[in-house]
C-alpha positions in Angstrom: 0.0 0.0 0.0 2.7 2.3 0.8 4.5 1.6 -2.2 2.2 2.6 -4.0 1.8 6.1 -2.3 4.8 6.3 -2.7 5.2 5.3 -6.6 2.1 7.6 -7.5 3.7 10.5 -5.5 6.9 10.4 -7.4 5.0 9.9 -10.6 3.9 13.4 -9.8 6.5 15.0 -8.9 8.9 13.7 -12.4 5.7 14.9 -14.4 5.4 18.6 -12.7 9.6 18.7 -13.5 9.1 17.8 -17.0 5.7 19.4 -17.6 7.2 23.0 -16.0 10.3 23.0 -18.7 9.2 20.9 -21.6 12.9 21.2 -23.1 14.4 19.6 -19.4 16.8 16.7 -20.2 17.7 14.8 -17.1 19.9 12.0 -16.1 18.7 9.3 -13.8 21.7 9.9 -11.2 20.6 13.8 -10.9 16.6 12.5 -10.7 17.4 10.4 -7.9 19.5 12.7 -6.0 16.8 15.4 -6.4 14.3 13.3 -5.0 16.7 11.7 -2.8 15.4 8.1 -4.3 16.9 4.7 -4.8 18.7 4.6 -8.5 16.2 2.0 -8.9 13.0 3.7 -8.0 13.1 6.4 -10.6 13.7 4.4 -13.9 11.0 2.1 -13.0 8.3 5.0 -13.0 10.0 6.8 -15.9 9.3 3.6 -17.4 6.0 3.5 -17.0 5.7 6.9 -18.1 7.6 6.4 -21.3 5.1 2.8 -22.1 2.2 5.2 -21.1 3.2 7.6 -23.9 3.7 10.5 -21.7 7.7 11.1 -22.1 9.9 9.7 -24.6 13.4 8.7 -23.6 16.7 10.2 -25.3 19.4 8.0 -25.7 22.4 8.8 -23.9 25.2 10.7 -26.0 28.6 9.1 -25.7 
């Protein structure tokens, strides 16, 4: 149950950041020290943003 609170909260939080400045790019490392998150936490909800449609991901420039 918490998890979930938790999950739908941070949902909300990446799509107010991205929804503010549509031209943000952001790395997961910088995401997850913002939100002072697990690395984990925050590409598993980006994911299911990006399957949702909602964001697109950017491949990483080498």
């Amino acid at each position: 149950m918490i998890d979930k609170l938790i999950s739908i909260q941070l949902r909300v939080k990446l799509l107010q950041k991205f929804f503010i400045n549509l031209e943000l790019k952001s790395d997961l490392k910088g995401l997850s020290r913002e939100f002072e998150l697990s690395s984990n936490t925050v590409p598993q909800e980006l994911n299911r943003l990006q399957k949702a449609g909602i964001i697109e991901a950017e491949p990483k420039a080498i």
